[in-house]
C-alpha positions in Angstrom: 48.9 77.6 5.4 48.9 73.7 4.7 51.2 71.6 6.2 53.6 70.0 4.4 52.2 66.1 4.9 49.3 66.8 4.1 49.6 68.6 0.8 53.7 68.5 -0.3 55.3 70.6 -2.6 55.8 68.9 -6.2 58.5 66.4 -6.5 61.1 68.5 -8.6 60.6 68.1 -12.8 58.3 65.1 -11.4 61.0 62.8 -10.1 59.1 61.2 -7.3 61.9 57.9 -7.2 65.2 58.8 -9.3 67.4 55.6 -10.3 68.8 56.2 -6.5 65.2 55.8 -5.2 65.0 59.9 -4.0 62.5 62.3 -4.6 63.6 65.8 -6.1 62.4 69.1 -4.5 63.5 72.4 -5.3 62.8 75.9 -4.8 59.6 76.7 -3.5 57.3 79.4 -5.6 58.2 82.1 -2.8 61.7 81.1 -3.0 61.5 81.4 -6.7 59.7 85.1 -6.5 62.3 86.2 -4.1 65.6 84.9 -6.3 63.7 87.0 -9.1 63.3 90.1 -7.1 67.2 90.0 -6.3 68.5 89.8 -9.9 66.2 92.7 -10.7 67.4 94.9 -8.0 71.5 93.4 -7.8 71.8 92.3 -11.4 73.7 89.1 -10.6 73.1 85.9 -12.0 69.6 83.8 -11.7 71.4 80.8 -10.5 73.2 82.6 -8.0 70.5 85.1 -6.8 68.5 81.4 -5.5 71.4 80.5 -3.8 71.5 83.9 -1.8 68.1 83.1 -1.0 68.5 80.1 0.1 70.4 81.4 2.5 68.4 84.0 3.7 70.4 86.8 2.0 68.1 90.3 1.2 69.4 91.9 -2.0 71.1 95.0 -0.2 73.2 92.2 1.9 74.2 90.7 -1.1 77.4 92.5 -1.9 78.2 92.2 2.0 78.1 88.6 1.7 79.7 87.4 -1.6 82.5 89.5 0.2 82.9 88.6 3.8 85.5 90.8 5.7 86.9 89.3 8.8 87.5 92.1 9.8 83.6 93.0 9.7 83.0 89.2 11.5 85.7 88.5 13.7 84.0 88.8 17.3 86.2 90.4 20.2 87.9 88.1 22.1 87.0 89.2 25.0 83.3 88.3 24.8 84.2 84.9 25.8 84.6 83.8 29.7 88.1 83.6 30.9 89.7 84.9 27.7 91.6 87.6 29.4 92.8 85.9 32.3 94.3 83.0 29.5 96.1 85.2 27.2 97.6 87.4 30.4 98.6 84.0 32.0 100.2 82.8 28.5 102.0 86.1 27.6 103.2 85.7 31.4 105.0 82.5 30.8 106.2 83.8 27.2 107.7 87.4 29.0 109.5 85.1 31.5 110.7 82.0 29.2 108.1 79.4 31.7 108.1 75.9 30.3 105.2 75.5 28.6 103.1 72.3 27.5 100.6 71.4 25.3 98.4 69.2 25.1 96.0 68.4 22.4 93.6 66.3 21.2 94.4 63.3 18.6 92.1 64.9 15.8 92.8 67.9 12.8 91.4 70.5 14.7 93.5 69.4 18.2 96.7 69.0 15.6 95.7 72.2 13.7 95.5 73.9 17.5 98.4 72.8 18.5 100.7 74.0 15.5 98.7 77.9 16.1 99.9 77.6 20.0 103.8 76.1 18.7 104.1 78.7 15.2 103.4 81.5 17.3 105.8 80.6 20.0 108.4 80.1 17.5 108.0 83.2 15.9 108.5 85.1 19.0 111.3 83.1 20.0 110.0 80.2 22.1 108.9 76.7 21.9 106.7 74.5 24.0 106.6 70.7 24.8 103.9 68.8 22.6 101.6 65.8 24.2 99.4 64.3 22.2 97.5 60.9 24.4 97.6 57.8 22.6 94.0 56.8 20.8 94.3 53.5 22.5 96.2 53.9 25.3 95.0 56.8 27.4 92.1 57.7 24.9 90.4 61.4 24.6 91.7 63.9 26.7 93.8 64.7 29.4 94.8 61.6 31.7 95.9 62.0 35.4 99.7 60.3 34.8 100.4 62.6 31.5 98.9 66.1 33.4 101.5 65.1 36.5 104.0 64.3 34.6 103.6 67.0 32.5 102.9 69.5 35.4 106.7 68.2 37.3 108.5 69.8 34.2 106.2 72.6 33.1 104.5 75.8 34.7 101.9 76.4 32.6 100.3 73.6 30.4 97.8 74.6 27.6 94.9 71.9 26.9 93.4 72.6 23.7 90.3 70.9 22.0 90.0 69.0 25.1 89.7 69.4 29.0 86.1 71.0 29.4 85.2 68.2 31.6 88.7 66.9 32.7 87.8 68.0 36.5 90.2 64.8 38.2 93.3 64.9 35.7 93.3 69.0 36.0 93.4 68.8 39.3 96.6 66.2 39.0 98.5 68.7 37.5 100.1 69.9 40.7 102.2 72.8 40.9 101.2 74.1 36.8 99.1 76.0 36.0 96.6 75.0 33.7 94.9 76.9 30.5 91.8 75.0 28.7 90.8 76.6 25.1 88.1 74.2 23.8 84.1 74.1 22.5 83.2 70.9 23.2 79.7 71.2 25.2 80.6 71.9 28.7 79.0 70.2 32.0 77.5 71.7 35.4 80.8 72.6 36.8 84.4 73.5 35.5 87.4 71.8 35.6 89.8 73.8 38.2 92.2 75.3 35.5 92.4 79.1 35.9 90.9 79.9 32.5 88.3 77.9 30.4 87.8 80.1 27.5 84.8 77.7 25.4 82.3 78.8 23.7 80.3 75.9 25.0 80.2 76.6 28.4 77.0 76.1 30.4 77.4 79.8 31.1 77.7 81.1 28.3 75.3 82.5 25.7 76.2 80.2 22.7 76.6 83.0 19.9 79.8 81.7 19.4 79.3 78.0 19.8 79.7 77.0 16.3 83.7 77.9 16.6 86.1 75.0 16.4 89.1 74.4 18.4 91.4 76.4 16.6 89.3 79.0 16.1 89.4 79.6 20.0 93.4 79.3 20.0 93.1 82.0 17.5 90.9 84.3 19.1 93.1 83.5 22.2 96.2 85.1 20.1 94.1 88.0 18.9 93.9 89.3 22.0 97.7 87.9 23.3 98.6 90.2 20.1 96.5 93.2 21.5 98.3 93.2 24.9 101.8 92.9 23.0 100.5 96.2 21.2 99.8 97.7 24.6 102.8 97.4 25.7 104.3 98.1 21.9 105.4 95.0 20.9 104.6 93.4 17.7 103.2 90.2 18.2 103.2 87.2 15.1 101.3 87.8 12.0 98.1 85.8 12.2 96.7 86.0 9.1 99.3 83.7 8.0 98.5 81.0 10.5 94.4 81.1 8.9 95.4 78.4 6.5 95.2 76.3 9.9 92.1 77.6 11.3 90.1 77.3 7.5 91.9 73.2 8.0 90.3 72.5 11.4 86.7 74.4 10.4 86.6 72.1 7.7 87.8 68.8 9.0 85.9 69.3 12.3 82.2 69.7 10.2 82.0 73.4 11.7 79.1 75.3 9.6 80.7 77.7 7.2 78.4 80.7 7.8 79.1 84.1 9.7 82.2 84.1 10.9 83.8 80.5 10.3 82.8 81.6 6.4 85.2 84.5 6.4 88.1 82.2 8.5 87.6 79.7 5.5 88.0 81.8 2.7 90.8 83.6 3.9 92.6 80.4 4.6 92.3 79.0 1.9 93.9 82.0 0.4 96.5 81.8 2.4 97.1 78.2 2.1 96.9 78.6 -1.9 100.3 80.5 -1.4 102.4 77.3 -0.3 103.7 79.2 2.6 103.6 76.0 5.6 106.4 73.4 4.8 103.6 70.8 6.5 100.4 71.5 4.0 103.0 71.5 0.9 104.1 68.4 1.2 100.7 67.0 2.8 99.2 68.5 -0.5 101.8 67.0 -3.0 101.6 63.6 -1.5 98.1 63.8 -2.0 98.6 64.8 -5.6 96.4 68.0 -5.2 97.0 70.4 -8.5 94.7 73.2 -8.3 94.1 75.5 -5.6 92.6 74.5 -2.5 89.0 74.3 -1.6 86.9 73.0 0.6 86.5 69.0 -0.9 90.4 69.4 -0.3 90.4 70.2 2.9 88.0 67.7 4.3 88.7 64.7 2.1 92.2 64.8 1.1 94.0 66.9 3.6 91.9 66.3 6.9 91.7 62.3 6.7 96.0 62.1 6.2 96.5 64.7 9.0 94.0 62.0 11.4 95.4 58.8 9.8 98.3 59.1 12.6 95.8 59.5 15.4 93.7 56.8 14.4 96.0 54.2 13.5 99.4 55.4 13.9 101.8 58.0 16.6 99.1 60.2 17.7 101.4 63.2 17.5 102.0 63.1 13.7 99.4 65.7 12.2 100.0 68.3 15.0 104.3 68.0 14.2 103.6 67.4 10.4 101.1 71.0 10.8 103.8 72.6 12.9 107.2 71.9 11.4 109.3 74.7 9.6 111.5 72.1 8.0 110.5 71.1 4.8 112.4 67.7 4.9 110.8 66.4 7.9 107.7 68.1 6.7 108.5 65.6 3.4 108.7 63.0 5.6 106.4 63.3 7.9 103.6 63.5 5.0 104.9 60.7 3.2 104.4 58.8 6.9 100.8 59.8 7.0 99.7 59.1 3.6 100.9 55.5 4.3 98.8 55.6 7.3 96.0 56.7 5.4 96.5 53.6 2.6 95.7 51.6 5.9 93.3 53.2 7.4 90.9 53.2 4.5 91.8 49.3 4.4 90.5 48.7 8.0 87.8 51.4 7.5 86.5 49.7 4.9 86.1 46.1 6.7 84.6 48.2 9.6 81.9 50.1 7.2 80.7 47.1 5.6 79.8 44.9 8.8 78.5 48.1 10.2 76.3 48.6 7.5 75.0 45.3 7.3 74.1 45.6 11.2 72.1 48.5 10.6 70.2 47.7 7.9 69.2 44.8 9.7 68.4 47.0 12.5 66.5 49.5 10.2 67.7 52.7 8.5 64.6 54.8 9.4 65.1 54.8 13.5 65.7 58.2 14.7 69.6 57.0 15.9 71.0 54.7 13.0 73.9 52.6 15.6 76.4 49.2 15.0 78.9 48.1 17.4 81.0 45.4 16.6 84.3 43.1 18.4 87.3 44.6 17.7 86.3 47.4 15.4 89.5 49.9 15.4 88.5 52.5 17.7 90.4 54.9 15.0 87.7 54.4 12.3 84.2 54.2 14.4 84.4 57.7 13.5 84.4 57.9 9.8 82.2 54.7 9.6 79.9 56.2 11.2 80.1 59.2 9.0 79.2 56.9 5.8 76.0 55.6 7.7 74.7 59.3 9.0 75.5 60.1 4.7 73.9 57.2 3.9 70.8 57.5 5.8 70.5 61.0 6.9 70.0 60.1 10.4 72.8 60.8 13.3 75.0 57.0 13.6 76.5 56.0 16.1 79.3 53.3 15.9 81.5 51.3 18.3 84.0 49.2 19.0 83.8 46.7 21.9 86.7 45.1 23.5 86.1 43.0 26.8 83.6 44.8 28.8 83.5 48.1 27.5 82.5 49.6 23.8 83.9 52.6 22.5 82.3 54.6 19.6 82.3 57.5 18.0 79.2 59.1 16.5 78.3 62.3 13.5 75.3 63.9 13.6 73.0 65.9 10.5 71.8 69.3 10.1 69.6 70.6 13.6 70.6 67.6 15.7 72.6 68.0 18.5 74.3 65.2 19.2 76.9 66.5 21.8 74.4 67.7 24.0 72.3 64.4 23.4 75.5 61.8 24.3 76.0 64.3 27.3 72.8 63.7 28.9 73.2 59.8 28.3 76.3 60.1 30.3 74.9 62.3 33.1 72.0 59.7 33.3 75.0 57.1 34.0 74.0 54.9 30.4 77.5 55.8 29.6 81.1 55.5 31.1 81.8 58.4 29.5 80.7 61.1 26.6 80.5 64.3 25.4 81.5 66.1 21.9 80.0 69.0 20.1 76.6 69.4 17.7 78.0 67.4 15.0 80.0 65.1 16.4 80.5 63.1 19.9 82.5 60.1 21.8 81.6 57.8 24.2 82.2 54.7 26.5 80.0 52.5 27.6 79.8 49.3 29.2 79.1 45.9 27.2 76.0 45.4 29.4 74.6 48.9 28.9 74.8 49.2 25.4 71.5 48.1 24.0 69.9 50.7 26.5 72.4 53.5 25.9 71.3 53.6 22.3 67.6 53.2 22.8 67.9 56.2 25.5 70.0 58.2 23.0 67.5 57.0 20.0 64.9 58.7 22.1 66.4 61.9 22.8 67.8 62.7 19.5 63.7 61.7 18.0 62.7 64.6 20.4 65.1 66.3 18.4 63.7 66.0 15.4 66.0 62.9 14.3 64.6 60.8 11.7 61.8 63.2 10.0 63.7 63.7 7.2 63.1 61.6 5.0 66.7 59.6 3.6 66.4 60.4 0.3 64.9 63.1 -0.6 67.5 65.7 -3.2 67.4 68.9 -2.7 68.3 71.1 -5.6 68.6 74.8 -6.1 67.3 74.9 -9.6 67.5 74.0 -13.6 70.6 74.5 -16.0 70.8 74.3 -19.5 74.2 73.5 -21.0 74.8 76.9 -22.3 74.6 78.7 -19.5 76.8 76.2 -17.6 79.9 78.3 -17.9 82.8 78.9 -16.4 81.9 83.0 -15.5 79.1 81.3 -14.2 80.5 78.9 -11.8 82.9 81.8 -10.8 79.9 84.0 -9.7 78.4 80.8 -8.0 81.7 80.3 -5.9 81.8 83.4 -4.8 78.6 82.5 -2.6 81.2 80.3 -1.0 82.6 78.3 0.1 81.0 75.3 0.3 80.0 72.6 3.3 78.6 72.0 6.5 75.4 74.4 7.3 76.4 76.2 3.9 75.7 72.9 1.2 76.9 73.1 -2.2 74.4 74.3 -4.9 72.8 71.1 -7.2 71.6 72.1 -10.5 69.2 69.8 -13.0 70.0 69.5 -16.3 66.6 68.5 -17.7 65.8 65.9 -20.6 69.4 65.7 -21.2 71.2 63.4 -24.4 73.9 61.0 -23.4 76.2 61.3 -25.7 79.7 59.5 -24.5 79.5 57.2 -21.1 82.3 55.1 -20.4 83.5 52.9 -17.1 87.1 54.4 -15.5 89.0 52.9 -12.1 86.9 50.1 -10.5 83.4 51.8 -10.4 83.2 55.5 -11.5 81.9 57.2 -14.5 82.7 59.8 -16.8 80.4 60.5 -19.8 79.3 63.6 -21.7 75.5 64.8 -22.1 73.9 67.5 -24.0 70.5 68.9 -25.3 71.4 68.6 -28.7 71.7 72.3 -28.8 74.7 73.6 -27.0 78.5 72.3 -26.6 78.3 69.0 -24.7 79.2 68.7 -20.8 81.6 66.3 -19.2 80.2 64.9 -15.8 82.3 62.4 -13.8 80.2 60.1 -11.0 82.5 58.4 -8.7 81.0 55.0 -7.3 78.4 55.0 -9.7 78.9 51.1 -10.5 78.6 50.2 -6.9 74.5 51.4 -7.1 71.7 51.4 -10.2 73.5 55.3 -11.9 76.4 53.7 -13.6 74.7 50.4 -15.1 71.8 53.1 -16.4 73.7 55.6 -18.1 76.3 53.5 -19.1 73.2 51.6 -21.3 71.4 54.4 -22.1 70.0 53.4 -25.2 69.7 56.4 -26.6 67.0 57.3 -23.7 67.4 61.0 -22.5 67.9 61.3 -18.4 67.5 64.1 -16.3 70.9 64.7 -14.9 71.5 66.1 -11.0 74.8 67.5 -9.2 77.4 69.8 -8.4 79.1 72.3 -11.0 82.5 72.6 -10.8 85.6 73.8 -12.9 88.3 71.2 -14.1 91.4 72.8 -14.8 93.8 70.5 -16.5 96.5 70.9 -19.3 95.9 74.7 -19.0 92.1 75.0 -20.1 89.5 75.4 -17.6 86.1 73.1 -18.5 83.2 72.8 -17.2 82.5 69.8 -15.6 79.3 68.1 -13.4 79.8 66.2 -10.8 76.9 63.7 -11.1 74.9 62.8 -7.8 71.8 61.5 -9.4 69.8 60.8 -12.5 66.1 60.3 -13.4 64.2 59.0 -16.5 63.2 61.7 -18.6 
C-alpha cells in the first residue's frame, strides 16, 4: 500500500491551488465503490450514501443512523464514578428543603448547566442560590473566599463545569457538602467533594469523555428522576430541558456523533417550539427566522449567551438560560446582545495583532501562539479560535498583565489539547491549566512564557499537530445544478446535524457559468451560477472581499469557475431555494 507522501491521491477535478491557495481532495476510489454499494442495497441518494461513508456507516446501519433514538444512545448513568452517591446526596437536600448553591463556570455550557440544575429545582418546587466567579476577578473556577462563603449559608453546593482540580477551595467549603459534575480532564488525585461524577477522570475508561458539562448535569437528573420513580414520585420532564444540553454540545465544540448526535437533534426540536422564555428572546434579538440548527447555536446563540462572561456580569447567560419570566428574559437578552456588539469590537483589535504575531512567528509550527499587553482575557478564546480556523493547527493566545499571561487556547480534529496544557502545568511551565480535547486555559508567568509554548509546541507535534497541511479542502463529491434540490438537501440533513467531529458535507459544482455577482454589506458576495443547462443557483460568500474569491468572481469575465461549499435551504418570503454557501473557487 503506498503511502500517502510518496504517491498522493489526485488533487480533486485538478485543483492543486484554488483562488484561496488549497488543494481539493475528495473521495477516495474505495470510498467512492462503497457510497455505490450503499445506494444499491438502501436506495438513498448518491450524495448522501458518501456521506454515510464518510462516516463509517454500513448500509444495514443506515436507517439506524439517519434516525438516532436517545433512547437507543443514552448511556446509564450509573456507569460513571460517583453518579449515585451525587444524585442521592442532591435528592437528599431537595426531600429536606437544604440550601443549595451552585456554582458554575462563566461559559455556555457552565450557564446552560446551571439553568438544568435551577429549571429542575423550580419545577419541583425549589430554588438554589447561583454563583457565577468573575472572569477577571477570581478567574475559572471555584475560589477559596466564594466556596466559604458560600458553604456558611448553604449545605450542599453543586460545582458544575468546573472543580475537577479545585483540591484547596473544596476543601474551604467547611461544613457543606460539596457535589462536582464536570469533564474537564482530571489530575492524579480528586478534589475532596463527596462525588465527582466526570467523565474525564483519571479513573475512568473515557467512553464517555466526549460529553459536555450539561450533558453530565443531565445524566445526573436521569438517574435523580429514576430514584423519584422508586419511590413513586414523578420527577421534571427532561426532554424539555434538551434544548439546553443540544446549546452547550454545540457552543462547547463537543463532536456530534453517538450519543451527543441524538442530544442535538432532539434539542433542537425542542428548542424549535419556543418553549424557554430565555432562548426566545436570545433568538429574536438575534433576528433568527427559521428554525434552529447548528450555525445558530454556535454563532448566534452561544457567543451572546458568553458575551456577559467575557466582558460583562458573569452571571448573565446562566439567569438569561434560566428565567421563566419573559420580561426579564426580554431584558436580559437585549443586555447580552449589547455585550456582544462590544465584544466583537475588542475581539476584533485582539485578532488582528494576534494574527500579525503569528504570521511573523510562522503559521506551519505544530502550536500556532500570540500573547499580547492587555489583550481582554474575555476574547483570547475566540481569537484564538480564528487562528486554529485559519491555520488548522491548535492556537494558543494570551493576555499578559504585569507578571503573569493568561490565555485561552482551541484545538483541531485528533489533538488533545487539554491533556497537552495539563502536562505543561504538572511540569511547573504553567501557573495553572487544564481544559478538555478541544479547548484549554492557562496561566503562566511573564518569564516562562516563551518556554511554556515551545514545551507545549512539542507535545502537541507528538501528537500529530501540524501534518495537516492548512489548506487542503476536503469535499464529499460533485453536484450539478439540477440535482441540487431541496428533497435533496432534506435527505442530506437528515445525516445530521452538522459540526465538530461530524463536518458539514462540501459539494463541487464543476465548470460552473457566473451569471449574476454583485458586492452586499462591506465584503460579502451573493451571485448566481449555472451550467447553462439547469435553473441557476444563488450562492452567498460572506468575507469574500477581505481575500482573492470576491475580486475573482465578482470580474469574472465571462470565465467559468469551479464553485465549492455547503448546501443549504434559504427560506424567505414563504418559498424555500436552494442556496450555496460558497467556501472556495477554482479556475475551470
Amino acid at each position: 500500500m503506498s503511502g500517502p507522501a510518496a504517491f498522493p491521491d489526485p488533487a480533486f477535478l485538478g485543483v492543486e491551488a484554488s483562488l484561496t491557495g488549497r488543494r481539493w481532495t475528495g473521495p477516495s476510489a474505495e470510498a467512492d465503490r462503497l457510497a455505490e454499494a450503499m445506494v444499491q442495497e438502501t436506495r438513498l441518494p448518491l450524495p448522501l450514501a458518501r456521506i454515510l461513508v464518510s462516516r463509517g456507516v454500513a448500509p444495514e446501519e443506515a436507517a439506524r443512523f439517519l434516525d438516532p433514538q436517545l433512547r437507543d444512545l443514552l448511556p446509564d448513568p450509573r456507569r460513571l464514578k460517583d453518579m449515585d452517591t451525587a444524585a442521592t446526596r442532591f435528592l437528599k437536600a431537595v426531600k429536606d428543603r437544604e440550601r443549595i448553591a451552585v456554582f458554575a463556570d462563566y461559559d455556555v455550557d457552565g450557564g446552560a448547566s446551571a439553568a438544568l440544575l435551577l429549571t429542575w429545582l423550580r419545577a419541583m418546587g425549589r430554588d438554589a442560590t447561583l454563583y457565577i466567579p468573575d472572569r477577571i476577578d477570581e478567574g475559572y473556577g471555584p475560589n477559596v473566599p466564594a466556596m466559604e462563603g458560600l458553604a456558611r449559608d448553604h449545605s450542599l453546593i453543586v460545582c458544575v463545569d468546573c472543580g475537577t482540580l479545585s483540591h484547596e477551595p473544596i476543601a474551604a467549603a467547611n461544613g457543606a457538602d460539596v457535589v462536582v459534575l464536570d469533564h474537564h480532564l482530571g489530575g492524579e488525585t480528586l478534589p475532596p467533594a463527596i462525588a465527582v461524577v466526570n467523565p474525564n477522570r483519571q479513573d475512568e475508561g473515557g467512553e464517555l469523555g466526549h460529553l459536555c458539562a450539561a450533558s453530565v448535569v443531565f445524566l445526573m437528573l436521569v438517574e435523580a428522576n429514576r430514584l423519584l420513580r422508586e419511590d413513586n414520585v414523578k420527577g421534571p420532564d427532561l426532554m424539555a430541558m434538551l434544548d439546553l444540553v443540544a446549546l452547550a454540545t454545540v457552543a462547547d465544540v463537543a463532536p456530534l456523533t453517538g450519543v451527543n448526535r441524538a442530544l442535538v437533534r432532539q434539542g433542537l426540536r425542542i428548542m424549535a417550539r419556543r418553549e424557554r422564555p430565555g432562548l426566545v428572546a436570545l433568538a429574536d434579538v438575534a433576528r433568527m427566522d427559521q428554525a434552529p440548527n447548528t450555525y445558530h447555536l454556535g454563532f448566534l446563540l452561544g457567543p451572546r449567551v458568553n458575551a456577559g462572561g467575557r466582558i460583562g456580569a458573569a452571571d448573565l447567560g446562566a439567569r438569561l438560560l434560566a428565567t421563566a419570566d419573559p420580561h426579564e428574559a426580554q431584558a436580559l437578552a437585549e443586555r447580552l446582545d449589547q455585550l456582544n456588539t462590544e465584544r466583537r469590537d475588542i475581539e476584533n483589535r485582539v485578532r488582528d495583532a494576534a494574527l500579525a504575531q503569528a504570521e511573523e512567528r510562522g503559521l506551519d509550527a505544530p502550536l500556532v501562539w500570540a500573547a499580547g499587553e492587555g489583550w481582554h482575557p474575555g476574547v483570547v478564546g475566540i481569537v484564538a479560535a480564528r487562528l486554529k480556523e485559519a491555520t488548522n493547527r491548535p492556537a494558543v493566545v494570551i493576555g499578559i498583565d504585569g507578571n503573569e499571561g493568561k490565555g485561552s487556547g482551541r484545538s483541531v480534529a485528533g489533538i488533545d489539547l487539554g491533556a497537552a496544557v495539563h502536562r505543561v502545568a504538572s511540569e511547573g511551565l504553567l501557573l495553572k491549566g487544564g481544559g478538555h480535547r478541544m479547548a484549554a486555559g492557562l496561566t503562566v508567568a511573564r518569564d516562562r512564557l516563551d518556554s511554556a509554548m515551545e514545551r507545549l509546541s512539542d507535545l502537541l507535534a507528538r501528537q500529530g499537530a501540524g501534518a495537516t497541511g492548512p489548506r487542503d479542502l476536503r469535499l464529499d463529491g460533485l453536484l450539478m445544478p439540477g440535482a441540487a434540490t431541496p428533497e435533496l438537501i432534506e435527505e442530506i440533513e437528515k445525516a445530521g446535524p452538522f459540526g465538530q467531529g461530524a463536518p458539514a458535507p462540501r459539494f463541487a459544482f464543476p465548470t460552473m457559468g457566473i451569471t449574476h455577482a454583485r458586492r452586499v454589506g462591506e465584503s460579502h458576495l451573493r451571485l448566481t451560477f449555472s451550467d447553462g443547462m439547469a435553473a441557476g443557483i444563488d450562492a452567498i460568500s460572506f468575507g469574500a472581499f477581505d481575500g482573492p474569491i470576491g475580486p475573482a468572481l465578482e470580474a469574472h469575465g465571462g470565465n467559468r469557475f469551479h464553485l465549492a461549499g455547503r448546501l443549504e435551504i434559504n427560506r424567505w418570503g414563504g418559498r424555500s431555494r436552494v442556496q450555496l454557501r460558497l467556501e472556495d473557487a477554482a479556475r475551470a
